[in-house]
Structures are given as C-alpha cells and as structure tokens.
C-alpha positions in Angstrom: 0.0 0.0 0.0 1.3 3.3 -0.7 2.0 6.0 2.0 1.1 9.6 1.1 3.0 12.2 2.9 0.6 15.3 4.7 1.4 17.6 2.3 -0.2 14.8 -0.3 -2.9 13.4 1.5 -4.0 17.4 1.8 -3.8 17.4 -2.3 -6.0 14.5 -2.6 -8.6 15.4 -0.2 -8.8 19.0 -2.1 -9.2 17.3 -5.5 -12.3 15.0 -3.9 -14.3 17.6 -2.8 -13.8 19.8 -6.5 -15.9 18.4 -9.3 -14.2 20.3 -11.8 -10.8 20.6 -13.1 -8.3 22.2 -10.9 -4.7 23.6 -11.9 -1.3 22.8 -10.6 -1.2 26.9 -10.0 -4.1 26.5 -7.9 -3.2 23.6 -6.0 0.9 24.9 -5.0 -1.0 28.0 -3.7 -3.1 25.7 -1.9 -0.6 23.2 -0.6 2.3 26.6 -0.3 4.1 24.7 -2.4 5.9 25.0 -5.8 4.1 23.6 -9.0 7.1 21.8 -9.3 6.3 20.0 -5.8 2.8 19.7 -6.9 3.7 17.9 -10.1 6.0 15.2 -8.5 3.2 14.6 -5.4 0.4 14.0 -8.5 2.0 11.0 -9.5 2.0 9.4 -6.1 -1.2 10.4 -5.8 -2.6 9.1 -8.6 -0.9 5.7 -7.6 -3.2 5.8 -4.6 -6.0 6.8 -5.7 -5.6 3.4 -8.4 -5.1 1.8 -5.5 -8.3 2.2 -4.1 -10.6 2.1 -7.3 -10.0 5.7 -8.4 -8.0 8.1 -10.8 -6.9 11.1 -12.0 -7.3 12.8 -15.2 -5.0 15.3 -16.1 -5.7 17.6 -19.4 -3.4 20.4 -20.5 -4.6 24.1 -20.1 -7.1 22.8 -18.0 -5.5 20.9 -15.0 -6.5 17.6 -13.1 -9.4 15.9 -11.2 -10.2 13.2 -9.3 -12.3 10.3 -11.8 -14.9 9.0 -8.9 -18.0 8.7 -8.3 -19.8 10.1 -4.7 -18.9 6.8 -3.3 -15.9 6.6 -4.7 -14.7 9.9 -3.5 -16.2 9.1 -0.1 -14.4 6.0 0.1 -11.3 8.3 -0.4 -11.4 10.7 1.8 -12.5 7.5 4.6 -9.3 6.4 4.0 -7.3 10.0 4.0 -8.6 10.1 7.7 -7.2 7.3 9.1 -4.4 7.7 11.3 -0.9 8.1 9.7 1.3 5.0 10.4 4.1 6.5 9.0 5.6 10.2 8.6 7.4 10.9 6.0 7.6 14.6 6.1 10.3 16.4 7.8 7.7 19.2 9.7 5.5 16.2 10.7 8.8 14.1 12.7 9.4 17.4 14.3 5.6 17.1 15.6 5.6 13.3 16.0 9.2 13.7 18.4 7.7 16.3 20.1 4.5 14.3 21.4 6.3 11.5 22.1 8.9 13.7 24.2 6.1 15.6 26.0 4.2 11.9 26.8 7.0 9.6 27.6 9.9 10.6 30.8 12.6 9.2 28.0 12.7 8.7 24.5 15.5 6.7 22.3 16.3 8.2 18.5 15.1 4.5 17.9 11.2 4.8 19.1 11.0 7.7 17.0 12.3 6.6 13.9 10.3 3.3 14.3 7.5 5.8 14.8 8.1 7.8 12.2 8.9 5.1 9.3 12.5 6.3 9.1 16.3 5.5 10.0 17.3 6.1 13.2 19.8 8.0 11.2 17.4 10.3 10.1 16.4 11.3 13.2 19.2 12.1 14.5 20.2 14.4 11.7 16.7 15.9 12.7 17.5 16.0 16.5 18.8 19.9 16.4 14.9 20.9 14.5 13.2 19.6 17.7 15.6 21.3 19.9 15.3 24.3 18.5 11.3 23.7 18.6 11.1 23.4 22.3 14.1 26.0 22.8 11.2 28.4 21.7 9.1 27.8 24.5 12.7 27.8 27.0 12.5 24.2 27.1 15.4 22.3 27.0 16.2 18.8 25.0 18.8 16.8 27.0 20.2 13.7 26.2 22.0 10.9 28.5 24.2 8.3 27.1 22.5 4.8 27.2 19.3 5.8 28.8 17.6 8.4 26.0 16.6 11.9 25.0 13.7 13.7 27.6 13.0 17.2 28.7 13.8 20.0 31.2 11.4 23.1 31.6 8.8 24.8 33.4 6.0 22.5 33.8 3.4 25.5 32.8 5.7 25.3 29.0 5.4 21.5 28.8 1.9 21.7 29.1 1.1 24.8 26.7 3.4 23.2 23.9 1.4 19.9 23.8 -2.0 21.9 23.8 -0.3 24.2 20.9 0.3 21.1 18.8 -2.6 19.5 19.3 -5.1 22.3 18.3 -2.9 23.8 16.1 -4.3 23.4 12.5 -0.7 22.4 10.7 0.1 20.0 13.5 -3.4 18.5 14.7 -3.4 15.7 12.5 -0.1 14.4 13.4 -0.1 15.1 17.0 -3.7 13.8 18.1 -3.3 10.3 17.2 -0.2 9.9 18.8 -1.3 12.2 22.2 -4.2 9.4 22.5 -2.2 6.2 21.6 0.8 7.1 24.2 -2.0 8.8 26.9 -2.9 6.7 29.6 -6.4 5.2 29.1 -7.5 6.0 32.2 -6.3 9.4 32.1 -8.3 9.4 28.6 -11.2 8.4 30.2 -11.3 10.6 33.0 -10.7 13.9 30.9 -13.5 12.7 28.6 -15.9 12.2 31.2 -14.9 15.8 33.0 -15.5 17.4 29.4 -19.0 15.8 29.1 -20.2 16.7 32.8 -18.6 20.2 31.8 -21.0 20.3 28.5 -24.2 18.7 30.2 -23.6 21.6 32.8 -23.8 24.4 30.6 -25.8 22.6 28.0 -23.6 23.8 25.4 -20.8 21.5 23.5 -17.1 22.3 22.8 -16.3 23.0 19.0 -13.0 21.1 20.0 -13.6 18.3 22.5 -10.9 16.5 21.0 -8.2 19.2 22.3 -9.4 19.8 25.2 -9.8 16.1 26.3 -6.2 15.3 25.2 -4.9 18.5 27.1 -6.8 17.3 30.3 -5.6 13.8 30.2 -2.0 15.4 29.5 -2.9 17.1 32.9 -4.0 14.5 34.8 -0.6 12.1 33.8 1.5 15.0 34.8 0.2 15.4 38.0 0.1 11.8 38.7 3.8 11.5 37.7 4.3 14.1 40.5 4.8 17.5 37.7 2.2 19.7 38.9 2.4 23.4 38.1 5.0 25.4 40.4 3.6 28.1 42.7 5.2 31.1 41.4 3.6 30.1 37.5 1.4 32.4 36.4 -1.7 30.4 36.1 -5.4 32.2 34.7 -7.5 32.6 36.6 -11.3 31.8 35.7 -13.4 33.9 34.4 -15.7 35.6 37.5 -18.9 35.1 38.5 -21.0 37.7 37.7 -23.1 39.4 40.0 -20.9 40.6 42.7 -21.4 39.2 45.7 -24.4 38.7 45.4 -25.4 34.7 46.1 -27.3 32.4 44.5 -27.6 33.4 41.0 -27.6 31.0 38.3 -23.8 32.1 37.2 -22.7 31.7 41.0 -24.7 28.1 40.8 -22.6 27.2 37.6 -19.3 28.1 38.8 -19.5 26.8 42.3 -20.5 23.5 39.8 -17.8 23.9 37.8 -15.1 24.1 40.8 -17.0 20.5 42.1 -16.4 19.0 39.0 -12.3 20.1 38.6 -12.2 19.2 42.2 -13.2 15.6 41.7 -10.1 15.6 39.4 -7.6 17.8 40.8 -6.6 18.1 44.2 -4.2 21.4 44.0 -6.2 24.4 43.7 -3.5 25.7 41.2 -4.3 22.4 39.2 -7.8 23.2 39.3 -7.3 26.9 38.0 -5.1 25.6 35.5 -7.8 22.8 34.1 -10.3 25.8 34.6 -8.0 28.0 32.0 -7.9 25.0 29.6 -11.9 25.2 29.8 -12.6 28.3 29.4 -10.1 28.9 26.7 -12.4 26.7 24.6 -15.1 27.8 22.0 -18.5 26.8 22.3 -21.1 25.3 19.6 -23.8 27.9 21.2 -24.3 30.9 24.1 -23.7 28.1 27.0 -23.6 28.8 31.0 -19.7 29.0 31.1 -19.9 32.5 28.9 -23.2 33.2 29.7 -23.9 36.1 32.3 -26.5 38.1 33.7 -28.6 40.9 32.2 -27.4 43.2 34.7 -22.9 42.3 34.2 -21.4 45.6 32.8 -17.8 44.3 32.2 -15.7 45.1 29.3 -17.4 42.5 27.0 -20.7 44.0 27.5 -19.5 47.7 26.7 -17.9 46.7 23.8 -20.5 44.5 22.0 -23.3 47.8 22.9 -20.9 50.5 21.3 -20.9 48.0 18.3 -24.3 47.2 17.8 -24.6 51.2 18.5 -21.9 51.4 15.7 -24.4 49.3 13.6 -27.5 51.1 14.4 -25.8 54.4 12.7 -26.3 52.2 9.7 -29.7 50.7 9.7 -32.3 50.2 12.3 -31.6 47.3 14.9 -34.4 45.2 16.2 -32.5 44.1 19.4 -35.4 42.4 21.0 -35.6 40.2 18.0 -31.5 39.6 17.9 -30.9 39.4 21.3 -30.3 35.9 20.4 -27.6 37.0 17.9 -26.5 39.9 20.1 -26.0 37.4 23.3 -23.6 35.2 21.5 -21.4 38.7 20.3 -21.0 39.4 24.2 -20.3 36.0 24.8 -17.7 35.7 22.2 -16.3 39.1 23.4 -16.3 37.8 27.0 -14.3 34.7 26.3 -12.2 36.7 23.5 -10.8 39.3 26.3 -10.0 36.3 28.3 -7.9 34.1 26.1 -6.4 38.2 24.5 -5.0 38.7 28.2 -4.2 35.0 29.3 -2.1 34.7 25.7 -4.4 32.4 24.6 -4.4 32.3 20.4 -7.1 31.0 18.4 -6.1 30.4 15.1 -8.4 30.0 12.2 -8.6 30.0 8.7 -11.8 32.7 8.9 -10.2 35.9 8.8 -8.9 34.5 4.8 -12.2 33.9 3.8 -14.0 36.7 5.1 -12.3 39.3 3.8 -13.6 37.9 0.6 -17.2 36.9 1.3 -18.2 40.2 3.6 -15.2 42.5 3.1 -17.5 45.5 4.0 -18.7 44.0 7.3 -14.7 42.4 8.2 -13.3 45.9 7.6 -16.3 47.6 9.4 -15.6 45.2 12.1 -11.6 46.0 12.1 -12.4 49.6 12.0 -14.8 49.5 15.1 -12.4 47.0 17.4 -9.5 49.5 16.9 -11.6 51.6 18.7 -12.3 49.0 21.4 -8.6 47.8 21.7 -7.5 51.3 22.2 -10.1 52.2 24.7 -9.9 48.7 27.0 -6.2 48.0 26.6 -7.0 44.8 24.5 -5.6 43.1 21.5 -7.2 40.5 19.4 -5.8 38.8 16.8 -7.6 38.6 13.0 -9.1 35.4 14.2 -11.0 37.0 17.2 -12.3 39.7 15.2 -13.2 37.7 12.4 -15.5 36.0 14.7 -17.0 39.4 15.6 -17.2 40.1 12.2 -19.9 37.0 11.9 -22.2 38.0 14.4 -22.3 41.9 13.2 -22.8 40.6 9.2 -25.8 38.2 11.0 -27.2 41.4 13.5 -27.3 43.6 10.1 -28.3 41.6 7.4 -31.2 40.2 9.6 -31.9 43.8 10.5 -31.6 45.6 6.4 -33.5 42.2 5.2 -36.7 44.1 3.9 -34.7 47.0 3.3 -33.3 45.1 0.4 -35.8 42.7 -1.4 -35.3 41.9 -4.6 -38.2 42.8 -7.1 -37.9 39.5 -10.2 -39.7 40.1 -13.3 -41.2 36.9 -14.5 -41.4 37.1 -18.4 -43.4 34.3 -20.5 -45.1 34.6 -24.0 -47.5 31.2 -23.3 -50.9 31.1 -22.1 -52.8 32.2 -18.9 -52.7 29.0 -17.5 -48.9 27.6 -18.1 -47.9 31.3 -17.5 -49.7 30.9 -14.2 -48.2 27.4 -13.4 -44.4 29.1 -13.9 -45.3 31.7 -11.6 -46.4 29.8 -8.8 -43.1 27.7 -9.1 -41.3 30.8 -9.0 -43.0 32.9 -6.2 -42.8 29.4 -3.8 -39.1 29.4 -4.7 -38.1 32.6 -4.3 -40.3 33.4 -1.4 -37.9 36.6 0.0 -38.2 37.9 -3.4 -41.1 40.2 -4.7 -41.9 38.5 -7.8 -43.9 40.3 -11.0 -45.5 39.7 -13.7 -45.7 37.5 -15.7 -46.0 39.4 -18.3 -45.0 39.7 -22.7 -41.8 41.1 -23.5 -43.1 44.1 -24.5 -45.0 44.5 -21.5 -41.9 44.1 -19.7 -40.2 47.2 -21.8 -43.0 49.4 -20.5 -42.9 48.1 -16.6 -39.1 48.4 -16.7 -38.9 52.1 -18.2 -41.0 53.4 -15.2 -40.1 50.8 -12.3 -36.6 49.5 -10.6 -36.4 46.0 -11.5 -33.5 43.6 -10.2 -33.8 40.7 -12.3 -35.9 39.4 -15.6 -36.7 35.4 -15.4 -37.5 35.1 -19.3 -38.6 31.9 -20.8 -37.6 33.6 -24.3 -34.2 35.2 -25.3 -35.3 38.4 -23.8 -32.6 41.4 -23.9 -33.4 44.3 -21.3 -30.9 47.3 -20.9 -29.0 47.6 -17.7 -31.3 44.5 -16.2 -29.5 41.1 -15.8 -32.1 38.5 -17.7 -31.7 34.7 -16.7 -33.3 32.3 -19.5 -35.1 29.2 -18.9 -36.6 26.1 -20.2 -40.8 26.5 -19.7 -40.9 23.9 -17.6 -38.6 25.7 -15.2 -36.7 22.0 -13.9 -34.8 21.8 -10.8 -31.3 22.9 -12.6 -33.2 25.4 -13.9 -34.7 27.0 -10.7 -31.1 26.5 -8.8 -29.7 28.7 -11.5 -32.1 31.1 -10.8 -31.6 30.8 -7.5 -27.9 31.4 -7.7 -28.4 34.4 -9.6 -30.5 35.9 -6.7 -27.8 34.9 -3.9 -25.3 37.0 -6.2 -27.6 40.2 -6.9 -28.9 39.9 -3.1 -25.4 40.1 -1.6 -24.7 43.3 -4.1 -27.5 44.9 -3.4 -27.0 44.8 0.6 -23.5 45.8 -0.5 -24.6 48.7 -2.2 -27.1 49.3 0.7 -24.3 49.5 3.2 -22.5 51.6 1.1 -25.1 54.5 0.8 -25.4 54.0 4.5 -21.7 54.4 5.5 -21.2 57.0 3.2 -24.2 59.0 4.6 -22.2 62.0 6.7 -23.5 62.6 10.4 -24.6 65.4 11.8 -22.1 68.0 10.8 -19.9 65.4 8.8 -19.7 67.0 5.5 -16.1 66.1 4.3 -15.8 65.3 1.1 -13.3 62.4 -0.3 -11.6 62.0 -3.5 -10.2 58.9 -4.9 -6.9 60.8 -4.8 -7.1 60.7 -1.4 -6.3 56.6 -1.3 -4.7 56.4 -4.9 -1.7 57.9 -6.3 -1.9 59.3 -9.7 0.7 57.1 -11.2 -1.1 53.9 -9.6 -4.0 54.8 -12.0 -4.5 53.6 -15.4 -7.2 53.7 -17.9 -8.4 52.7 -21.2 -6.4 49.5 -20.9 -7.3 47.0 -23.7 -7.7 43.3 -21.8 -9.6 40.5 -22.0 -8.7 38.0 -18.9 -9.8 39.1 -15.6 -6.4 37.1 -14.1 -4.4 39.3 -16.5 -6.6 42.4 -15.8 -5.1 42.1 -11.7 -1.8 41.7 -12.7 -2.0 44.6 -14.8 -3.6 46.8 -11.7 -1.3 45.2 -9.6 1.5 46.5 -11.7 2.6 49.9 -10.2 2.3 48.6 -6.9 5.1 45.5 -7.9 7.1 48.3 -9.5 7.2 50.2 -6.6 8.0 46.9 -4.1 4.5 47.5 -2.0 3.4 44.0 -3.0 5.2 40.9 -4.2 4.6 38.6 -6.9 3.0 36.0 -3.8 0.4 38.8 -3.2 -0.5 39.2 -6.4 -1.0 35.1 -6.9 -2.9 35.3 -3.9 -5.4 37.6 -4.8 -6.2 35.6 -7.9 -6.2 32.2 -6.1 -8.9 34.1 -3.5 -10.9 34.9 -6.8 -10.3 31.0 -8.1 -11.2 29.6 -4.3 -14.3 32.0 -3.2 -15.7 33.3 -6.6 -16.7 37.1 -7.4 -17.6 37.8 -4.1 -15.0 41.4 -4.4 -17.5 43.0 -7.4 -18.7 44.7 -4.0 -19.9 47.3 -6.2 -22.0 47.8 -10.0 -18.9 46.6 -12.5 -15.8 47.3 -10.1 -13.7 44.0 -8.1 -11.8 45.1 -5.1 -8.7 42.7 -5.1 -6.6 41.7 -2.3 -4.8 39.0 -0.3 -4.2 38.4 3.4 -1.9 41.1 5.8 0.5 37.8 6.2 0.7 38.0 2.0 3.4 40.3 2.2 2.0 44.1 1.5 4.9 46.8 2.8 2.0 49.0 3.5 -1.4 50.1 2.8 -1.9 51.0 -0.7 -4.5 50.7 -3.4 -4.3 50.8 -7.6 -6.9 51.4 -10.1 -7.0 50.0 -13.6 -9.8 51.2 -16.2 -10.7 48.9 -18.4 -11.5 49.7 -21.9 -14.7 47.3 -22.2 -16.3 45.0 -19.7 -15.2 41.9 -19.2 -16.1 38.5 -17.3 -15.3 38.0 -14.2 -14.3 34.7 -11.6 -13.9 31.0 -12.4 -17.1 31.2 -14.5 -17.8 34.5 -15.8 -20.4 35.2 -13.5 -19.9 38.8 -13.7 -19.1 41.6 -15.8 -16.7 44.0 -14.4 -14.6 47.2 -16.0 -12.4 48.5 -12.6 -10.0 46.4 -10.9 -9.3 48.0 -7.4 -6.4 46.2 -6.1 -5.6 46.4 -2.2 -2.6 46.2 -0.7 -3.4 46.0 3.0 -0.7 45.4 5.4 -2.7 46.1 8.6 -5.5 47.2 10.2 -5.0 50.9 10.6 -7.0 52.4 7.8 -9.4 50.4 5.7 -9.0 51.8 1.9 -11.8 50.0 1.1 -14.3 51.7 3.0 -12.6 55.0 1.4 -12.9 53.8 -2.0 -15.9 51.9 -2.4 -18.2 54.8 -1.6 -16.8 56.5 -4.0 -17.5 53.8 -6.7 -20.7 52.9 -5.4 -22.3 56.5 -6.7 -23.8 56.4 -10.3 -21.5 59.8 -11.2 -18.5 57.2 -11.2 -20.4 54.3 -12.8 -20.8 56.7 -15.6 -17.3 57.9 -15.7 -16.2 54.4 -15.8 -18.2 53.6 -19.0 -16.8 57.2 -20.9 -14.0 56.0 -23.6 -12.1 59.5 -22.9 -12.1 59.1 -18.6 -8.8 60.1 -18.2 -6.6 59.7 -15.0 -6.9 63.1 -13.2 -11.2 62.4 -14.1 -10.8 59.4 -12.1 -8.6 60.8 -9.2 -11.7 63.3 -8.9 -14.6 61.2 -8.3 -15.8 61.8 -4.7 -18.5 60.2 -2.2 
C-alpha cells in the first residue's frame, strides 16, 4: 500500500471535494508549495488513488481531477482520515518527536524513527529541529548516554506546547493520534468524562472536545507523575462570577459547579485553576452557561458588544429584542475573547482569509470598530478573534436591512394564462424573500421596466433588457433550472446589501460633510485607464502593476489575490462593474496602498464569468489601521462614477476626482 506524505494526503482530499478541473497553480498555492512540488506529489497520488478504485485525469490548459463517483470519492477521503502510520515529512517528525517527548519521561532516537517510518539515522540528523522547537518555548532537549533523549522546563511550558500542537491546525493531524495512543487510558477516560459533565452543565458542546480532552488527560498524567504546576507560575484565573457578591444566582450556581467538578479531578487548587483556563479557553457550539452572564454584568465585554451594535445602528435600524439571540452570542464571544487576549491564549483560524472575501465590508467595518475598542480597553485581538465578531455583526445587520433590500424579479413568458400561471407559482414558492412580477410579454416588460426598478428578468424567451440582468429558462422551469435562478438571486442579493451598506456608510453625520476624492487613497501614477484586456487574471496583474514596480506587494500577493478569486468566486464586485482585489496582511503588503485599472470594455469575471466587471481595485493591505476600502468603495458605489467608468475619454486626473 502506498503512503502519502501530509502535504499529499492534503492534495487529494482538495481534488475530492472539487468536481471540476483544478490547476497545478491552484493547488501549489493551496498546498504553499511550488508547481514543481505539486507535479512530483500528483503522480504518487494518482498511484493511490488506483489503488483504491480511483483516478486522476489530467488535461493540458485545463489541470487535473479526481475520476470518482460520490462513493468513490467518499471512500477516499475515509481512507485519508485514518491515522498516519508513517511520517514521512520532515515538519511532521518534528511534531511526532515532540508528542512522544512531551508523553513519555525518556525517549531513544530509535522509538522515534520506528514511529516515524525512518532510519534512526534520520532522526538524528533531525535531532537539532526539535531542539530548537522546544528552545522556543525555554524548554530544553537533553540527552543521556544509554538511557535516552527527555526534557527540562517549566512544567506550565510543557503543558502549553502539547495543547499548541494539538489544536494547532498544521500539526493537529499528526499530533492527536499519537497524544491518545501514548496517553494513559485511564487518564483518557477521566478527561472525557470531566469534558461531558462540563457540557451537560452548561448545555452547550465544545467546537474542539478533541483538544481539550487530550490537554486534560496530558494534565492528569502530569500530575500523577508528581509534575504539577509550580507556585510562582502564572496560572489564569477563571473567568468571575457575575453578580458581585451577590449569592445564589444561576452564574454563582454554575461556577460553584464547575469548581466540584475540577475538584473531583484535581486536588491542587493551582491544578484546578489551570484545568479551569484549559476550559474556558475553549469555543462553544452555542451561548452556553460558562460564557453566559446576567442581564445586569457591565464588564468590558458588554460595553464593547453595545458601542458595536450602536456602531451598527448608525447604519440601519436594529431590532435588538428580536437579535438578542444574535447579540447574546457577540458578548459572549467578546467575554471569552478578552480572556484568552489577556491570558495569551491564540485562536487560530482560517476565517479571517475567507472573510475578507465573502463580507469584506462587514470584516473591515468590524476591524475599524475594534481599533476603537482595543484602544479604549487596553486589548488586542488577533484577526481570528475579530473575524468571529465580524460573523455576528454581518448576521445582526443583514437580519436587520432584510426588507430594506428585497429583490423585485420580473417573470417574463409569452404562453398562455394557465402555463404562464403554473411558472409563476413555481417561481413565487421558490423565491419566497423575493417580490416576484408579472408575468408578463416582453413588451409589456419594456414598458414596466422604463418606469419601475427592477433587479432581475426570469424570461422563458431570449429576452434582452438594458441595464437588467435577464436569466433564460426552459418553460418547464426543472430543478437545474430553478437552482440557477436561484444562484443568480444569492449573487444580486449580496450586491445589493452591499450597495445598501455603502449608501449608508457614506451618509455624513450630523455636521460630517467632508468630502473624499479617490486621490485621497490612490496615487496618480497607480492609475491607469483605457487598458485593452480581456482575462480578468491578467486584468489584476496589470492593476497590480505599479504597486510590484514600486516593491509595496510581491509577486505572492499578487498570486494570492487571484487564487482568492479562483477559491471564493466574485464575491470582491462589492460594487455595479468594479472588483476590489486583495490577499491576506500575512501575503506580504509593505504598507497600505491601493491601484486602479480602467478597463477599456467589460469583461467576465471569476472562475465562471459570472460577472461583468470594468475596474480592478487592487488592495494592498498590510494592517488594520486604515481600511482603503471603506474610502474607496463609496466612491465607486455612486452612479457619477459608474458613468465615468463607461466614458472612452475618462482620463486619470477624471478618475482621481470622483468623490463620495
């Protein structure tokens, strides 16, 4: 049977859950690999996957894909999860030595290469990588002849580097399975069942049970080998009851709980605190009793998540009584956020990636607002953190600008009363948050459109309306047909609450009447216009251009910001025929910066074509000082600078004078 490295096993499982083709480009940005790497893994991978009934198809210009059925591919990916026997990779020995270092009192160069599938050779070649691994954390690897290899640190380090590797997402896979194999099974056992009195007793569950039971049982084995945690550590405390001192409430009941239960486990009240920290520095699947408080708290938490929703409600009306719910689990997030900020406890997640694609508006909005926050409390949460605050505010303000934004369809259909009537009961019980119209003949539709806004025209006939998108469809209106239609809707919705928030940012306050240019974010020579293309991936590199000139991106940023397009679709056409491009702040930007190319026609854009586009806005964002986009978008968003766009004469200094 073959063995697949990580770094392969990670390729396959990408190609199983893509139906279409996907390129070697696409998969080294993936995999941060070269396509050179990519190349050489594909034929090992294809090796495997004929080992198991499957294959790969590879077709020039195109790229590859995995040749499966659903049970085929589900077979697959069964067998990708099983544990690694073996570990091939050089990153995964250094995780694989570590566990068994952190677990065992000793450890020979031999156990570890028969764990890893190597020489014992190899490992020791390898020894000064885990060395300088636990040197990191001021742990030191030391080595006595004829007896083995073990460790010498502060107990409080031992403990936070096996919780590190085992939630961490690029050592998780390795280090679980070993944790539990070398863990004592009654030590397994007896941090499972804490974790599951813990859950039943705030009726909520962990979103990693695994980590926290392994980091438990890690616990419980140190302190029965007599390593407990030194007095003079610095250990978290737990999060207070609220209340005061006031008695008896339901938080006092659940804490006072809480303590029984650590108690029945730990004997040292510096244990308990420390298997207290290990709880509470866990996410939740819901609002439970650990991060739940009373009406009445008024702690950090609950000041910051009211001058956010308060932030929001400058925006759009908030029904809080109906998204207290929502509104709830932003405190509650905030709460345990603050906690892990100021105990140096990091969540790491691939969210903040993704949703600076799929609700930039809301992330940066976000960003913008927790500055604030940071500054005022003394608090600093990483891009994971805030990204999860990001969620709940796109939740509290969709929900809340919902009717604001309903999409008015035109249903178009030459046929008879009653098959016309049969279509548009299909379509008005499918698209049920929609107002739907009509239907109506084509040239009744001309007339309705010339005097009413329209979003979208459902035609059964190769209608052509100006300025309205128009979705075709067989007259039976099948399935495939309605979930196209239905796509089309999720895309025009999200643009239209786009443009919604726009208007509503860009709205000045009382007093506010400043005025901003797009000069104020762009530099004249990062502007061009009229620029003949027809390829939306060239179209970025060609607006990333004065920015590479100038060293304020690299070529990684710029692949980046295409791969986001390839991975998450056109989500950055934030507003009518402009894409606002951009990577990560761990890409590589020097500093914040932004380009603007005008194209000289529209073109598709995305993996699909899905929309038309004539600006490219690229992005270069380093950090969180100053969102550009917020700046810019406004600006764009306004019909003056729709019609600039389309002029074949806009020239640069035009451009630079469009305002908000």
């Amino acid at each position: 049977m073959i063995e697949l490295s990580r770094r392969q096993k990670a390729c396959l499982r990408y190609l199983c859950r893509r139906e279409g083709y996907v390129t070697t480009a696409l998969l080294a940005h993936h995999l941060g690999v070269s396509e050179r790497t990519v190349r050489s893994d594909l034929g090992v991978v294809e090796a495997y996957a004929r080992e198991l009934g499957a294959d790969l198809e590879r077709v020039p210009g195109l790229g590859v894909r995995v040749l499966a059925g659903d049970a085929g591919r589900a077979a697959l990916l069964a067998a990708l999860d099983e544990p690694d026997t073996a570990f091939p990779d050089r990153e995964d020995r250094v995780v694989a030595a570590a566990v068994l270092l952190l677990v065992r009192p000793t450890v020979t160069f031999q156990q570890i290469a028969e764990l890893c599938g190597v020489s014992r050779q190899t490992v020791v070649a390898q020894c000064d990588d885990v060395a300088a691994f636990f040197g990191a954390s001021g742990i030191e690897l030391c080595r006595e002849q004829g007896v083995g290899s073990f460790l010498r640190g502060p107990e409080l380090e031992m403990r936070h580097c096996l919780t590190r590797l085992v939630t961490r997402e690029d050592t998780r896979d390795v280090a679980r399975p070993i944790a539990r194999r070398e863990l004592a099974p009654d030590h397994l056992e007896r941090a499972e069942r804490l974790v599951s009195d813990v859950e039943r007793l705030q009726g909520a569950s962990f979103v990693d049970g695994d980590a926290l039971v392994i980091s438990l049982a890690y616990a419980i084995g140190r302190v029965a080998a007599g390593r407990v945690v030194a007095e003079s550590d610095v250990v978290p405390q737990p999060l207070p009851a609220s209340g005061g001192d006031a008695a008896g409430t339901q938080d006092d009941l659940f804490l006072r709980s809480l303590r029984d239960l650590l108690r029945e486990v730990f004997d040292l009240p510096r244990e308990q605190r420390y298997a207290g920290s290990l709880v509470f520095a866990q996410r939740t699947t819901n609002v439970g009793a650990m991060h739940r408080v009373s009406a009445a708290t008024d702690d950090e938490a609950a000041r910051i998540s009211r001058d956010l929703i308060a932030a929001l409600r400058e925006l759009h009306v908030i029904d809080e009584g109906a998204l207290q719910h929502l509104i709830d689990g932003l405190t509650a997030h905030l709460r345990a956020a603050i906690y892990r900020c100021r105990n140096d406890i990091q969540v790491e997640s691939e969210l903040p990636s993704q949703l600076m694609v799929s609700i930039s508006l809301l992330y940066d909005f976000t960003r913008e607002q927790m500055r604030l926050a940071e500054r005022r409390y003394g608090i600093s949460l990483n891009e994971a953190e805030v990204a999860y605050v990001a969620m709940y505010l796109d939740a509290i303000y969709e929900s809340s600008a919902r009717d604001s934004v309903v999409l008015k369809v035109l249903f178009v259909c030459p046929f008879g009363l009653a098959s016309s009537s049969v279509l548009m009961t299909r379509l008005s019980y499918a698209l049920a948050e929609c107002t739907v119209i009509g239907p109506m003949t084509e040239g009744e539709a001309r007339d309705y459109v010339a005097r009413n806004p329209v979003d979208l025209v459902v035609s059964t006939t190769d209608c052509r309306l100006p300025d309205i998108p128009v979705v075709t469809v067989d007259p039976l209106l099948g399935q495939s047909e309605m979930e196209r239609v239905k796509s089309r809707i999720m895309q025009l919705s999200y643009s239209k609450i786009c443009s919604y928030f726009l208007r509503s940012y860009a709205t000045p306050g009382e007093g506010g009447d400043v005025v901003h240019h797009v000069r104020d974010f762009v530099r004249p020579e990062d502007v061009r216009v009229g620029v003949d293309c027809d390829d939306w991936r060239e179209a970025i590199r060609l607006a990333a251009c004065p920015l590479l000139a100038r060293g304020l991106v690299g070529q990684r940023y710029v692949d980046r910001m295409i791969s986001a397009v390839e991975d998450y679709g056109p989500y950055m056409v934030l507003t009518p025929r402009t894409a606002y491009v951009h990577a990560g702040m761990a890409d590589g930007a020097r500093e914040n910066c932004a380009s603007v190319l005008v194209l000289s026609h529209d073109i598709p854009f995305g993996p699909h074509g899905e929309k038309r586009v004539r600006c490219i806005v690229v992005l270069g964002i380093h950090d969180a000082e100053r969102s550009l986009l917020l700046g810019l978008a406004p600006i764009f968003e306004r019909d003056q600078t729709i019609r600039a766009l389309e002029r074949p004469g806009l020239t640069v200094s035009e451009l630079l004078d469009q305002h908000d």
